[in-house]
N, C-alpha and C positions, 0 to 999 in steps of 0.2 A: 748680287753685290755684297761687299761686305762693310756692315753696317758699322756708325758708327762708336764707340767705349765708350756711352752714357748710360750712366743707371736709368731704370726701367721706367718709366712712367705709366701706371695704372690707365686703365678706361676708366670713364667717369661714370660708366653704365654695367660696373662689374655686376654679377650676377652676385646672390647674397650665399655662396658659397664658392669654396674653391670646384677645379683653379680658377682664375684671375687672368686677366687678358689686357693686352697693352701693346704700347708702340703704336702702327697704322691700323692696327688690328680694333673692330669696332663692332661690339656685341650690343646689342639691345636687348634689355629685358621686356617680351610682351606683356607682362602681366598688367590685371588692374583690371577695369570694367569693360566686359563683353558683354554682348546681343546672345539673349538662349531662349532656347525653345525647349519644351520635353515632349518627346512622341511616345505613349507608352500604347501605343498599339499593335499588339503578340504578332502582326502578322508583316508588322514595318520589316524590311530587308536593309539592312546598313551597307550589305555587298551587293545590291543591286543597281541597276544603273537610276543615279540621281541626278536634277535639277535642285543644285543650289539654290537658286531665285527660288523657289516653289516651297525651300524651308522654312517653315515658319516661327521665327525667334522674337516672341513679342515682350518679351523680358529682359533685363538683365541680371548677371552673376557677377560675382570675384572669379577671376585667373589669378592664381589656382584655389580651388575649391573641391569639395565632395558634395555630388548631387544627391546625392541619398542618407546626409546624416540624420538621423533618426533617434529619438529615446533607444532605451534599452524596450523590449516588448512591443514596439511599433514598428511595424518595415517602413522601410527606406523606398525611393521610386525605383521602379526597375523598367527600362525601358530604353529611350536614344536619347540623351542627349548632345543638344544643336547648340555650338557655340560658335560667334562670329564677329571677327571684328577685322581693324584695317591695319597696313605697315607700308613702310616706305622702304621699296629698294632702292640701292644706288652700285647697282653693278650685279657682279656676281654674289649670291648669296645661301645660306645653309640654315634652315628652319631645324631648332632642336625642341625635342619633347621630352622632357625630364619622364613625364610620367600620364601616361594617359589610356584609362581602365573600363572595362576591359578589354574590348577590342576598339581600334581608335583608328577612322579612316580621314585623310587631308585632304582639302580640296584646296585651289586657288585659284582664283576668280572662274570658279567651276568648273575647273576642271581638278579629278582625281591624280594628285601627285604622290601618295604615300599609302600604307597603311600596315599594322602592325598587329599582329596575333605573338606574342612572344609575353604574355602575361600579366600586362598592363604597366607593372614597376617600376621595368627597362627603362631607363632613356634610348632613344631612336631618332634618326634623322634624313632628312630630304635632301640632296642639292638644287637649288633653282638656275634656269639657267640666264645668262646677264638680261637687266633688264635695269629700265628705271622707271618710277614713278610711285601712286599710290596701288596697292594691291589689297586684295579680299582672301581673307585667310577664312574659310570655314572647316571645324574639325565635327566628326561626329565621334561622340564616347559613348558605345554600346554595352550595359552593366547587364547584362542578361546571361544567363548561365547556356551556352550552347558550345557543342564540342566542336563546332566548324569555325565560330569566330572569335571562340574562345576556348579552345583547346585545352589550355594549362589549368584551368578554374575547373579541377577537377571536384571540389570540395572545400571540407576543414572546418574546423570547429570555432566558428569567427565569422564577423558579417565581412562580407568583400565588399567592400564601398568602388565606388567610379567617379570618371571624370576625369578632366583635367589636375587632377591633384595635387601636382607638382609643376611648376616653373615651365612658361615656354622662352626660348633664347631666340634671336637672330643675329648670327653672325656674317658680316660681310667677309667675303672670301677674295684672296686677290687675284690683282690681273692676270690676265693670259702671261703665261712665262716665269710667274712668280711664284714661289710658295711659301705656305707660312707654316710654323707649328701647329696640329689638331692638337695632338696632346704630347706628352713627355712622361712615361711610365718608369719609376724611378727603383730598384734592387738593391737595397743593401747588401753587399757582398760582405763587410765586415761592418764595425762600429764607427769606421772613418771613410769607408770608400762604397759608391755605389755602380752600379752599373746602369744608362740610360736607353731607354727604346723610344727615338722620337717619330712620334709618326704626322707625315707631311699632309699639307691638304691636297696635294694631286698626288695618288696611288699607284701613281704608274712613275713618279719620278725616278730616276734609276743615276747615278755619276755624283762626283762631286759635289758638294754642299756646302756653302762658308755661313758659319752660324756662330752665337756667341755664347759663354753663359755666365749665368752672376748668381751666387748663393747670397743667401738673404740680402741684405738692402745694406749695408755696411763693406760686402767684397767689392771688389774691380770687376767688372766686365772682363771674362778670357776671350779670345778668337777659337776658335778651333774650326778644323775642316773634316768635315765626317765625309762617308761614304754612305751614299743611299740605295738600297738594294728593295724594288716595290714599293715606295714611298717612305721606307721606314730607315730611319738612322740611327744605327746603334754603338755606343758608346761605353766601353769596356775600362773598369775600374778609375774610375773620376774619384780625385780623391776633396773629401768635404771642407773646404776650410776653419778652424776651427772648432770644428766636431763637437758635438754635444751628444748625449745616448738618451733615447724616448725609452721609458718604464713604466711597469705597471703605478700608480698614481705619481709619477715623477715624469709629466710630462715635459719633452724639449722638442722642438718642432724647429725645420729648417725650410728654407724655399728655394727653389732653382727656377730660374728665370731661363727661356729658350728661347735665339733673339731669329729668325732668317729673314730674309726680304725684308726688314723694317717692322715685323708681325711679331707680337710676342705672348708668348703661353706663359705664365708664374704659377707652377705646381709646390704645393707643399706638404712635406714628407716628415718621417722620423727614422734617424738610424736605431736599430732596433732588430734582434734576430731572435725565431722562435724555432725551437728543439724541442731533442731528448735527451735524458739521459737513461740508459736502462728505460723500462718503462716511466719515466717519471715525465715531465712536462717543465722545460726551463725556457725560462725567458734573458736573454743575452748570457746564456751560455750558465743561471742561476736554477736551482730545482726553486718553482712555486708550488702552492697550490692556491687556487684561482675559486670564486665562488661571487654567486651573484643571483640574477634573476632572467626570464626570458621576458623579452619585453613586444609588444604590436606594438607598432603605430595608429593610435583610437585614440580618443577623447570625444562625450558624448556630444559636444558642439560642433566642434569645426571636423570630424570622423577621420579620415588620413591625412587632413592638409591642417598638421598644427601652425600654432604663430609660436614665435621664439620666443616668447614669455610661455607658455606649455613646457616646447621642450625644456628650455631650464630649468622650468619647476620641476620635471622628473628630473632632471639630471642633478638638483641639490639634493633629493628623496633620495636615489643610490646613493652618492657620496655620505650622505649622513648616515646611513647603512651600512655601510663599509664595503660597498659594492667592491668587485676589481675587475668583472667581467659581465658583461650582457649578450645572450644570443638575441637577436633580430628575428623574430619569429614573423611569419612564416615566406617570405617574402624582402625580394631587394630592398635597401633600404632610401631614405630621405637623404639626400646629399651633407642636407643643414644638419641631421644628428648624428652620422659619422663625425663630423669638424667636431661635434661637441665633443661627442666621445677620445677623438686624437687630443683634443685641450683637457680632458680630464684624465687622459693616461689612464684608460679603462678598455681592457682587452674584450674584442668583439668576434661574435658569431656571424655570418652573412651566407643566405641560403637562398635556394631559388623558390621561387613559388611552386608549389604542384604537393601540399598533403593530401593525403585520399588516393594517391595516384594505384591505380591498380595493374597488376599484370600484363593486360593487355595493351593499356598505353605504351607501359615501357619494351613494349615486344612491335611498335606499331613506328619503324623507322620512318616514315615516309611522311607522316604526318606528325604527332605528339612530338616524337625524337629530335625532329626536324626545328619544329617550333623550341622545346626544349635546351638543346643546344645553343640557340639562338639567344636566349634568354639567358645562359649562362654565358658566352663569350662578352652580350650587354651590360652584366654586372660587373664583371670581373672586370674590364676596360674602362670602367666610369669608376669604381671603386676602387682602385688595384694601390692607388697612392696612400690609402689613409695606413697612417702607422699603429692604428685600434685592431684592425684586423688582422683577426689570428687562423681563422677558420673558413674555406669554401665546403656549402654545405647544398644537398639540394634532398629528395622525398622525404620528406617528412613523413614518418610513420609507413613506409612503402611496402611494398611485396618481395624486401629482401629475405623473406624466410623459401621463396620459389628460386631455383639454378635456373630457370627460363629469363629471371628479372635482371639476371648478374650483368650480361654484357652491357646493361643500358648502365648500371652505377659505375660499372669497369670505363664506358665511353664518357661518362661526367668526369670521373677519376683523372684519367690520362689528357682531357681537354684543358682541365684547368690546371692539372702541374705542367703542360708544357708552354702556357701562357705563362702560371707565376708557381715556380718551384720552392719559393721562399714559405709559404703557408702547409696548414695540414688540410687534408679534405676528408670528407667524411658524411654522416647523414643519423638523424635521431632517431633510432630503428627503436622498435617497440616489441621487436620479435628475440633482441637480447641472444639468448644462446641456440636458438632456433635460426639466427640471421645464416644465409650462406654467402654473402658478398662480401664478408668483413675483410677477406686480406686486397681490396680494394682498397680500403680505409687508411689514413695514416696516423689518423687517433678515434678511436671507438668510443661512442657516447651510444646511450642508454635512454628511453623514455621507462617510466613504469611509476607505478601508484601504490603501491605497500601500507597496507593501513587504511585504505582509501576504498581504492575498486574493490579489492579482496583482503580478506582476513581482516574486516573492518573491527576496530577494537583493541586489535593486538596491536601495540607499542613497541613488541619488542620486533617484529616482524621487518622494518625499516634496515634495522642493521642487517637483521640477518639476511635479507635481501638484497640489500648492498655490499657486503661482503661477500658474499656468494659469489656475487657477477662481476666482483675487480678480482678473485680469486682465477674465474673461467677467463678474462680477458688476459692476465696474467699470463697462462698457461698456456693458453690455445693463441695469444694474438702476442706475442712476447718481442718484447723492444716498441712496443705503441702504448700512449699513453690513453688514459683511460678517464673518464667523464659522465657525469651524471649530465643529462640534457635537460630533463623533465623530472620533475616528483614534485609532489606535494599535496594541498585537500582544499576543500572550497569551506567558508564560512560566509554567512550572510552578516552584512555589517553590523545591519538592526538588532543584530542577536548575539550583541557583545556585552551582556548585563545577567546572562542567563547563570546560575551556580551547578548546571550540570554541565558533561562532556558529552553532550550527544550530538549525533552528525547535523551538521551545518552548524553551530555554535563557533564562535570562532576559540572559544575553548577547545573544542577538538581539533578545529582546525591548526592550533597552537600548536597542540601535543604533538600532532603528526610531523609539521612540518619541524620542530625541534629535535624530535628522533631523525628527521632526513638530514638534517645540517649536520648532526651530530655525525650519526654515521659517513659521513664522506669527509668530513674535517677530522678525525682520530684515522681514519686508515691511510697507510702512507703507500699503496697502492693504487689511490683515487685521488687525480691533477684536479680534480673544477666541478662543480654542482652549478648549476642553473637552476632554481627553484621556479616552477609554473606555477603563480603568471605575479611580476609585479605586482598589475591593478585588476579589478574586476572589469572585464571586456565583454562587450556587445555579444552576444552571439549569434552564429547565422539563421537564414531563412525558418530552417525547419524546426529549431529552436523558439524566434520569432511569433511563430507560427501559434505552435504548439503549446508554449507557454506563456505567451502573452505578458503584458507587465505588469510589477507589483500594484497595488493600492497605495497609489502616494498621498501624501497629506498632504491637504490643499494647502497652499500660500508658503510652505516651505522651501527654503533654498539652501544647500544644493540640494535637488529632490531625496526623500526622504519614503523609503516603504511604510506603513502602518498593517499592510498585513502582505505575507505573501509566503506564495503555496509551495514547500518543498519538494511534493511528494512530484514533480514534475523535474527532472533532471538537469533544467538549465530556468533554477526560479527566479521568475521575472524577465527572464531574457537574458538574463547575464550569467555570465560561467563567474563562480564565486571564489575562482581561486585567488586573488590576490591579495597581498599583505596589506593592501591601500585599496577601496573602493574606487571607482568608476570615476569619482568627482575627487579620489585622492586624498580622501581622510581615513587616517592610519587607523589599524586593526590592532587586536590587540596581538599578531605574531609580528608584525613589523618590529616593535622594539626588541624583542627576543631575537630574531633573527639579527639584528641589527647590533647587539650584545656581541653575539656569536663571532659574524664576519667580522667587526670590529678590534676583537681579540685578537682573533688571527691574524688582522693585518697589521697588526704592529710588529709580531714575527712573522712580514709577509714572508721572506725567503727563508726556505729552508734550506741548509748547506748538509748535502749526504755525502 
């Protein structure tokens, strides 16, 4: 039927990010206090066959949470956990998981409905089939590093935290005959007109469609009658009313509202187009250059499931910075710091999980490929609105220097421009002019450490290494714009009072990271630098392990080292690279840094 031209009215149980759901349409947020258990027994099977009843969860947790946040130098649990709690259906219904790591199997009311090996970050989802009453949701979140149920946790320089870590939804789904909007994937085609791919909740819908839409909460309701081809209904050059254009710190954000059966989806977008010119790098058709930091989602309390007072507080630390861009290292990102990101009009990186990935994964279709894939059609389809994103990115640091690796970044490449051809894709290769997958790529970014790993000392080394390498991309990758992903040096924070420049000082670490700013801000052949890392982040297991944590000083807060041992490459447990420590008190390159970007952004655009 075709519904009535009333504006939209929200659920009252909207999830705490876009999009938004409304009309008959009725989402529940599960979260809040669950029943857990931890089994860390090496020899517990999470793919074996289980008795729910026989779980043992004599505790409880927050939904969502990380079972394993830990100090820096202290591991975290690693093992199964058991989370359990109740919900009510009423009808036909769709269990969502934002995010749950690393490998995460569903049961309900015992029996096995779900489960997920695609990297833990994905959201992923169930249908149930009609039913009413109270039901028993039990999820297991397996954090153990294994290549059968955790495939993509190939590695990386960072603790992998688990758990439910992000949001569980329930949304009710309608009756037999009816269908509502899943979602509404929106393409700026220009600065005023998008194109829309809606896709229905029954996937086989095929005919006729009478649906409505409404941009932001001030237009009319239109009618329109699409055509539905496998559930999906696609909507070719809708023009925006009143058009506004989302930019780098000049953010303007729009929503469109998707009405059918009475069910309504409110996604929200930015018009907003990212290019080239020549090799340069333009945003809505302007030459930038872009500069910021990579950033994890850590913090030593809550580990991957910040509260919105976290994110914000990093998100005023770049701004006051003169951030313009953050890659999402290493891994899909948080729903809630995308939004921030599209509200702060700060261009984003988003990558799949899998650093460390070796040769043989990416030659191993049947299984990694398989899961891989999976994990990128899951980010890109939950991500694909936010108007931050500038970048689909996936191995971090991979074996693109082998022709055996190529077809596996060729098969990310072609997957995710024929999903969203509006973006670049690309990957942080550390192999640089050795890579052999680069005309894969449709902008080339860079890892490497100049000053740091090698030729420690040398100052001047930074340019000339950067220069070097937008000279080869230049020449060799010509008409693609070119980006620093990674560089930079670790200081220890405690050792910001020292009057020499020696390594870990944040004195040197100053120097270094001032020669990298430098060199990628003066070359007009170099679009964006990402300095590595923000803040000083957890490091993983073997790290963990091996270097233990510093000597804190009793009774202080936020913790504070009184000694701790360099000569160990991740001292204390943490990788020292960032301009703000762990707990987010600034160093002393943050202001320097933050001089620099800041300069720049007041001639953000350059006109060539």
């Amino acid at each position: 039927m075709l519904v009535g031209l009333l504006p939209v009215a929200l659920a009252a149980s909207a999830p705490p990010f876009w999009p938004h759901f409304g009309g008959d349409r009725e989402v529940t947020v599960l979260d809040g206090t669950w029943q857990y258990g931890l089994n860390e027994d090496p020899s517990f099977d999470s793919m074996g066959a289980i008795r729910t009843s026989e779980l043992p969860t004599p505790n409880t947790t927050a939904v969502p949470s990380t079972m394993d946040a830990a100090l820096p130098g202290y591991p975290g649990a690693r093992g199964v956990g058991i989370y359990r709690t109740q919900f009510k259906q009423a009808g036909a219904a769709r269990l969502q998981f934002m995010s749950c790591s690393f490998y995460c199997r569903v049961f309900v009311d015992g029996k096995a409905v779900a489960d997920s090996r695609s990297g833990g970050y994905t959201p992923f989802w169930v249908d149930l089939p009609n039913s009413t009453g109270d039901r028993e949701l039990v999820v297991l979140a397996d954090n153990r590093f294994n290549a059968t149920t955790a495939p993509l946790h190939t590695g990386g320089d960072f603790w992998m935290y688990g758990g439910l870590i992000r949001s569980v939804l329930l949304h009710d789904m309608p009756d037999d005959g009816q269908v509502w909007p899943w979602r509404a994937h929106v393409f700026p085609t220009s600065l005023s007109e998008i194109d829309l791919n809606i896709t229905l909740s029954d996937p086989t819908r095929t005919g006729p469609v009478n649906l409505t839409l409404q941009f932001d909460t001030s237009s009319a309701p239109q009618p329109v009658q699409g055509q539905a081809h496998a559930g999906v209904v696609t909507l070719r050059k809708v023009a925006v009313p009143s058009p506004r254009v989302w930019g780098i710190r000049k953010p303007e954000l729009h929503t469109v509202a998707v009405t059918v059966d009475g069910g309504t989806v409110v996604e929200r977008f930015g018009l907003r187009q990212w290019g080239q010119k020549g090799n340069r790098l333009t945003v809505n058709g302007e030459v930038v250059k872009l500069h910021g930091w990579n950033h994890h989602t850590q913090w030593p309390d809550t580990g991957a499931t910040p509260t919105e007072e976290q994110m914000d507080g990093d998100i005023r630390l770049l701004l006051e910075a003169g951030t313009t861009y953050v890659r999402g290292a290493h891994y899909p990102q948080d729903q809630r710091w995308l939004d921030r990101l599209d509200e702060a009009g700060l261009a984003m990186w988003e990558e799949t999980l899998g650093p460390s990935t070796s040769e043989s994964n990416l030659k191993d279709w049947d299984y990694f490929m398989k899961h891989q894939l999976a994990q990128l059609d899951q980010m890109i389809d939950q991500s694909l609105n936010h108007a931050s994103i500038m970048i689909w990115a996936w191995f971090n640091e991979g074996p693109s220097d082998k022709s055996d690796a190529c077809p596996a970044y060729q098969a990310c490449s072609e997957r995710a421009r024929a999903t969203d051809p509006t973006r670049f894709v690309t990957w942080a290769s550390n192999k640089e002019d050795n890579d052999k997958c680069l005309d894969h790529a449709t902008l080339i970014s860079f890892n490497s450490y100049p000053a740091w790993y090698y030729k420690t000392g040398d100052l001047k080394e930074p340019k000339e290494h950067w220069d070097s390498m937008a000279a080869y991309v230049k020449a060799h990758q010509a008409g693609k714009p070119f980006a620093i992903s990674e560089t930079g040096a670790g200081g220890v924070y405690e050792w910001s009072h020292n009057s020499t420049d020696a390594k870990w000082t944040t004195k040197y670490q100053t120097e270094i990271i001032a020669a990298d700013v430098d060199a990628a801000l003066d070359n007009d052949d170099l679009s964006a630098i990402t300095l590595w890392h923000f803040f000083d982040f957890k490091g993983n297991d073997d790290a963990t392990k091996k270097c233990g944590p510093c000597q804190y000083v009793p009774g202080v807060s936020p913790p504070t080292c009184a000694y701790v041992d360099v000569t160990c490459d991740r001292p204390g447990g943490l990788n020292h690279k960032g301009v703000v420590d762990f707990w987010r008190r600034k160093k002393e390159a943050y202001s320097v840094v933050a001089e620099k970007y800041n300069r720049t952004s007041a001639g953000r655009v350059v006109v060539v």
